[in-house]
C-alpha positions as MATLAB code, in Angstrom:
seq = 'XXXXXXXXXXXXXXXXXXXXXXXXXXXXXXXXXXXXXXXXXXXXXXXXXXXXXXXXXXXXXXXXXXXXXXXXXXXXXXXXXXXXXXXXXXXXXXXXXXXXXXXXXXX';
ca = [
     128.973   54.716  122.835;
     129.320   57.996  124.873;
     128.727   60.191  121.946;
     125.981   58.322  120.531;
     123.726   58.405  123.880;
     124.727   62.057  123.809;
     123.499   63.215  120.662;
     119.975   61.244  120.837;
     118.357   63.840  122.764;
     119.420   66.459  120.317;
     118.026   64.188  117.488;
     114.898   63.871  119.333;
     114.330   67.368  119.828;
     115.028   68.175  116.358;
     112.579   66.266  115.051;
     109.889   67.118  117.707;
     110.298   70.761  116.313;
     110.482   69.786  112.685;
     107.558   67.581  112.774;
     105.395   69.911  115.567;
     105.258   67.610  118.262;
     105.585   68.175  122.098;
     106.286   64.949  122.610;
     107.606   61.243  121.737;
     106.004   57.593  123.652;
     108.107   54.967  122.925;
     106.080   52.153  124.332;
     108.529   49.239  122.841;
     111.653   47.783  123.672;
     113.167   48.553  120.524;
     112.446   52.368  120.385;
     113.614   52.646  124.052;
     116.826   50.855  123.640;
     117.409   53.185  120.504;
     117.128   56.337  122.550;
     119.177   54.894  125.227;
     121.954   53.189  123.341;
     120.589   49.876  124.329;
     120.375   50.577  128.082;
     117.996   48.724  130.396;
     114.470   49.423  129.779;
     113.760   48.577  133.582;
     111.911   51.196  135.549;
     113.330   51.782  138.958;
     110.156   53.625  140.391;
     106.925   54.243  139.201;
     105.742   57.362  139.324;
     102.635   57.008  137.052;
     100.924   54.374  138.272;
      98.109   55.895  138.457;
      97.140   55.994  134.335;
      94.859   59.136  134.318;
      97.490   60.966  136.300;
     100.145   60.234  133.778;
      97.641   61.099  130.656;
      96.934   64.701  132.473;
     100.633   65.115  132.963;
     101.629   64.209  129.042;
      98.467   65.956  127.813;
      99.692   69.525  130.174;
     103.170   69.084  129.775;
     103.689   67.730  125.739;
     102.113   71.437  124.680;
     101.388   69.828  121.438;
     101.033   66.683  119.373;
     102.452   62.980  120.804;
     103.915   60.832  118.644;
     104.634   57.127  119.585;
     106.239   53.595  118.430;
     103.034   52.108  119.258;
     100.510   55.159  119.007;
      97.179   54.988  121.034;
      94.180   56.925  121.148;
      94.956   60.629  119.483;
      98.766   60.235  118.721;
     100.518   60.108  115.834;
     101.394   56.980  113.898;
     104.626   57.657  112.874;
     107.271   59.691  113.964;
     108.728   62.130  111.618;
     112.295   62.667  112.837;
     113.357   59.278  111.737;
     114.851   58.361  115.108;
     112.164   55.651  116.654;
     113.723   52.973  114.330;
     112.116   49.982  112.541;
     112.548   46.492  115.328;
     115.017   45.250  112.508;
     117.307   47.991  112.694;
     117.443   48.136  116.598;
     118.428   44.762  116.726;
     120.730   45.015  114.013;
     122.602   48.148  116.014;
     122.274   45.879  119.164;
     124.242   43.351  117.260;
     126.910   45.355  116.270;
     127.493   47.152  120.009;
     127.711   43.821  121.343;
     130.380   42.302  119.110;
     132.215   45.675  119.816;
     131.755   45.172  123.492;
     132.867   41.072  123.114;
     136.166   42.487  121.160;
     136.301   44.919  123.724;
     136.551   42.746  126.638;
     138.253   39.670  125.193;
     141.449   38.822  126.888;
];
C-alpha cells in the first residue's frame, strides 16, 4: 500500500507535464481516494472557505491549465495522464485493498 501512495504523486506530475497542466481538481470521492490509496476524503480544516479566495489562489498558483474529475467553468474535461480513474475502477481497486486488508487481519 506504501509504495502505491508513494508513486501517485510522481504519476500525477507526469502527466501534468505531459498534458500542460498546472494543476489537477479532483472534486469526487472516487478520484480522491485514487490519489490517496483510498484514504479518508475528510477535511480536517478549511482553509478555503472563502470560494473567491481559493479560485485566486488555484488561478496564481496552477501557472497553467486545471484539469478536474468534475471540470467547472474553464477546466479541462478530461485528464490526460490517465490517473483520475473511471468510478468503476476506483471501486473495483477499493475492493481488492479491502479483501487484502480482511486476509490481512484475520486471526
Amino acid at each position: 500500500m506504501t509504495d502505491e501512495i508513494g508513486q501517485k504523486p510522481t504519476t500525477i506530475r507526469a502527466a501534468l507535464a505531459t498534458g500542460g497542466l498546472g494543476a489537477l481538481r479532483l472534486r469526487g470521492v472516487d478520484g480522491f481516494a485514487w490519489a490517496t490509496g483510498g484514504a479518508s476524503n475528510a477535511v480536517q480544516e478549511h482553509p478555503w472557505d472563502a470560494p473567491a479566495e481559493r479560485e485566486r489562489f488555484v488561478a496564481v498558483e496552477a501557472g497553467g491549465e486545471v484539469a478536474s474529475d468534475r471540470p467547472r467553468g474553464g477546466e479541462r474535461s478530461r485528464w490526460t495522464g490517465g490517473a483520475a480513474p473511471r468510478s468503476g475502477s476506483a471501486r473495483r481497486a477499493r475492493a481488492r485493498r479491502n479483501r487484502v486488508r480482511g486476509r490481512e487481519r484475520a486471526p
